[in-house]
C-alpha positions in Angstrom: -237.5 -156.8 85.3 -234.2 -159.2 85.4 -234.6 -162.6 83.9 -234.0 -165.2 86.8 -231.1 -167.4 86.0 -230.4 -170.6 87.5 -226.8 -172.2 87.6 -226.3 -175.8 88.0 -222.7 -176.4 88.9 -221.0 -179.7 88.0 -218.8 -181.4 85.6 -221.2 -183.6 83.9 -219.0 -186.2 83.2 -221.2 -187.3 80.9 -224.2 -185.7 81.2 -227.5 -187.6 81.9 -231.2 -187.1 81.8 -230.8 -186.9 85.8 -229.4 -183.7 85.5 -231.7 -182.6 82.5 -234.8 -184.0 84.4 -233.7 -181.6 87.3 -232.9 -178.8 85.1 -236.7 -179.1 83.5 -238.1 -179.7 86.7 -236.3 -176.2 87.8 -238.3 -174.4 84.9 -241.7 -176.3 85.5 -241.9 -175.0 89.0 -241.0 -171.2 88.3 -237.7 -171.4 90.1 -236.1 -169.3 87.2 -236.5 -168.2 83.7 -233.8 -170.3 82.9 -231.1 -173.0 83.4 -227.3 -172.6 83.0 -225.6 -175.5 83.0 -221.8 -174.3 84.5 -219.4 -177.5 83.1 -216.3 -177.5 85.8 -213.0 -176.6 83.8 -210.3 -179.6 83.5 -208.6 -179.6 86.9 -204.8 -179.8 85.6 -203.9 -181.0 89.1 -206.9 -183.5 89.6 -205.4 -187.0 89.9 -208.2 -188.3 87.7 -206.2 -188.3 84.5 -209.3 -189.7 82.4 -211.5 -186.9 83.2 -213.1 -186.6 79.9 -211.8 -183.1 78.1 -214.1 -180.1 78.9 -215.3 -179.1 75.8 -216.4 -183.1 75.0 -218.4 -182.4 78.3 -219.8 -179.2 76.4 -220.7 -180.9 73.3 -222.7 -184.0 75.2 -224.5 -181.0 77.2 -225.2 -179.3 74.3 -227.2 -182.0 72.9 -228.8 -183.5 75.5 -230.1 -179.6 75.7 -231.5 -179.4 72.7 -233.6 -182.5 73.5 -234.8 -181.7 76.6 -238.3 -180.3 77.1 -237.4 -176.4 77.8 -234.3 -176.1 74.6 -234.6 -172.4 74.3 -234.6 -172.1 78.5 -231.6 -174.9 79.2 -228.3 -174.4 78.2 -225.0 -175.5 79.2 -221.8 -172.7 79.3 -218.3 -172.8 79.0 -218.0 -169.6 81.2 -215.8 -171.4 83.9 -213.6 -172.6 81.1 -212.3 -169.3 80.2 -211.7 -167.9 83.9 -208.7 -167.9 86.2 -207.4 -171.5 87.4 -208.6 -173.2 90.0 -212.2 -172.5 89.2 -214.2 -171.4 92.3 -217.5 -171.1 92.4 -217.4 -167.4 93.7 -215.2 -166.4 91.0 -217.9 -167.4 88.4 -220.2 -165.7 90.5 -218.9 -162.4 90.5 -217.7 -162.3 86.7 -221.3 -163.1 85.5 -223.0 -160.8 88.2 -220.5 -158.0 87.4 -220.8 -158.3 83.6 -225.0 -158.9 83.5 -226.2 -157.9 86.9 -228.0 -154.9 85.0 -230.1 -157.9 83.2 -230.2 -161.1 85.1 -230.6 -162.2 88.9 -228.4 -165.4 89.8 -229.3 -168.4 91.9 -227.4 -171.6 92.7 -228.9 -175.6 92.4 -227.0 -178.0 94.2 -227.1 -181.1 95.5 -227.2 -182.0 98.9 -224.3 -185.0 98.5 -222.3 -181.6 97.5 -223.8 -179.6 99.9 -222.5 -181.4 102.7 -219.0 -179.8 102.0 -220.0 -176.3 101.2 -218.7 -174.7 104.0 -215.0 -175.5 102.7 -216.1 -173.6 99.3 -214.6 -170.4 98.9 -216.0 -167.0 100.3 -218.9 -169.2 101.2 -220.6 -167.2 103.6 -220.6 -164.6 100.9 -222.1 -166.6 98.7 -224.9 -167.7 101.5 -225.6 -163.9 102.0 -226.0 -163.2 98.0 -227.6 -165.5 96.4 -230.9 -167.8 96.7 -229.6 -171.6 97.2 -231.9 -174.4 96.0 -230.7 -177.8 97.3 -232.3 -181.2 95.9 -231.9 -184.7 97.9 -229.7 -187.4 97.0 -229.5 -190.5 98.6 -227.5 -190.9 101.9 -226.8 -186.8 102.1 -229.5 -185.2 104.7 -229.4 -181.3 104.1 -228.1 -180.2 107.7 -225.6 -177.4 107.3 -226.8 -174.0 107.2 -230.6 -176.1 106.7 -232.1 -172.7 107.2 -230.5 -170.7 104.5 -231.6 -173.0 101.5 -234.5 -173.7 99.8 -234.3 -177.8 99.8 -236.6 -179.6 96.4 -237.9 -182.0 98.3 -240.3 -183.0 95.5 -236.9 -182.9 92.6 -236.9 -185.9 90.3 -234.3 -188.2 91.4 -232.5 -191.0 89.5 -230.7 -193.9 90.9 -227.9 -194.0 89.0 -224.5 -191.2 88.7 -222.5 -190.0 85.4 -219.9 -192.4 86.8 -222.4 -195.3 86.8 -223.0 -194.0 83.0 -218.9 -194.5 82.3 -218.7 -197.4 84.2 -221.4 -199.1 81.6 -219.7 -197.7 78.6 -216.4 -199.2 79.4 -218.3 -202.5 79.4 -219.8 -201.6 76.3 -223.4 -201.8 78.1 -226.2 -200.1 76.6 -226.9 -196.8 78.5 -229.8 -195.5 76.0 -231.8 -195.0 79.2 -229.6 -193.1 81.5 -228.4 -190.4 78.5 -229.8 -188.7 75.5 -230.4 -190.6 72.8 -227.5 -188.0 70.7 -225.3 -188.3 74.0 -225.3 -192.2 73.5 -224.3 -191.8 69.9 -221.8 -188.8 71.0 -219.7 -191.8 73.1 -219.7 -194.4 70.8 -218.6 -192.3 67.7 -216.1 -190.7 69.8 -215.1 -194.7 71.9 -215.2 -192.4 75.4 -214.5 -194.9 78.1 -213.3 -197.2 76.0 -209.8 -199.1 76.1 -208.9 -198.0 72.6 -210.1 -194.6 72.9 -208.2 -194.1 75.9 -205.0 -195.1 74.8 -205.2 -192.5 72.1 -206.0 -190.0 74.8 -203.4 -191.3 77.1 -200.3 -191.3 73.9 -201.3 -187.7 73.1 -201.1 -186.4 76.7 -197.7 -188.4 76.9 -196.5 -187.4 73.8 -197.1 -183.8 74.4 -194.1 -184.0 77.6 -196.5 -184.9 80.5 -194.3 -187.3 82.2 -196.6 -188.3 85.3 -196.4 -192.0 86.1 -200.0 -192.2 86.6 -200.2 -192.1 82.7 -197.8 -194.3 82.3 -200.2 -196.7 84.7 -203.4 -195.8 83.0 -202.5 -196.4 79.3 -200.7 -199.7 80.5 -203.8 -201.0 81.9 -205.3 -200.2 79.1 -202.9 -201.9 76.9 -203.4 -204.7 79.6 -207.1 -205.1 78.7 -206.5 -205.3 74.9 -203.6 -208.1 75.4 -200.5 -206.3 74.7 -198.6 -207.7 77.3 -195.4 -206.0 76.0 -196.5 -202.5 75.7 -198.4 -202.9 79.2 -195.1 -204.4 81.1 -193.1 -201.2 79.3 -195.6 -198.8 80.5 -195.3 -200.3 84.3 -191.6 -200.1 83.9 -191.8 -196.6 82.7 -194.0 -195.2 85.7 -191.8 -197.0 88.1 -188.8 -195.9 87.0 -190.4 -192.3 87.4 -191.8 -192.7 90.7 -190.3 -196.3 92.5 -192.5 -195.4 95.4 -195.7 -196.1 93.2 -197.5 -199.2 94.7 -200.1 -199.6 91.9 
């Protein structure tokens, strides 16, 4: 008999005990023998610079896995970091189906605010036709497209706030002990994610390694803006000017 895996899709930027309430609720009611928790690769060409580096994403999931209620049945993987760039979901798909299909059976949780786009997903009506869809509600998305080809969780835990509500709080230096795992919380703060400081590191090393995009130039001067350094800001805005007049921010 193939063991039932689940993959849950996203780029759990951070992760929160949303998604590992929904993960736990997925092995509660039977709908697999286990969770895989698919972290989205960096997009090199998304125009969210910050995006928090993809295996920081794997090491918060990690942990917040080992405290969740199911550890040995909720995992996260870096599968989709390894693959062919840009990372479609179909793509995933078909490299773990062709290299475990003997052993395991693969179905797909999603949520309905990212259902709502599906059918501009790749080989989507492929993927409709292979694989069992679970769908859970989130607030303002009604599941309408293709309605009859999911199953939707009507009963799935839901949580008010979003992973960018989470960053939003740690860049005011909020306490967010109840939206993440108590070892995600401490993850952050040793490792200043969101924070000013901690992004101007992040933003010097990306520029210092030849990446030349204004936008950096813009981010790491509002930083630098934020901590008072008027000087270093004003040369960073003069710097992604200078590389792109036409930038209005």
């Amino acid at each position: 008999m193939k063991k039932r895996m689940l993959l849950y899709f996203g780029s759990f930027d951070p992760i929160h005990n949303g998604h590992i309430a929904l993960a736990e609720y997925a092995i509660a009611k039977d709908l697999a023998d286990e969770v895989a928790l698919i972290i989205s690769p960096q997009n090199p060409f998304k125009a969210d610079v910050l995006q928090t580096p993809e295996y920081s994403r794997y090491e918060m999931a990690e942990l917040a896995c080992k405290e969740a209620k199911y550890p040995e049945r909720i995992k996260p993987s870096d599968i989709a970091f390894v693959l062919e760039k840009p990372s479609y979901t179909i793509n995933t798909l078909d490299f773990l189906r062709e290299n475990n299909g003997n052993d395991m059976e693969f179905a797909i949780i999603t949520g309905s605010d990212i259902w709502a786009r599906f059918d501009e997903w790749k080989d989507y009506e492929r993927i409709l036709n292979e694989y069992k869809i679970y769908v859970y509600p989130r607030k303002g998305y009604a599941v309408e497209k293709f309605a009859d080809r999911v199953t939707l969780l009507e009963d799935a835990p839901y949580v008010e706030y979003s992973s960018t509500q989470v960053r939003e709080k740690a860049e005011r230096s909020e306490d967010i002990s109840s939206m993440v795992a108590p070892s995600v919380a401490d993850y952050i703060r040793k490792n200043q994610l969101w924070t000013p400081a901690g992004r101007i590191v992040r933003l010097t090393s990306m520029i210092e390694s030849g990446d030349e995009r204004d936008v950096l130039y813009v981010e790491r001067g509002k930083c630098y803006f934020q901590h008072n350094e008027w000087g270093k800001a004003i040369n960073d805005f003069n710097r992604a000017k200078s590389i792109d007049p036409e930038n209005e921010e």
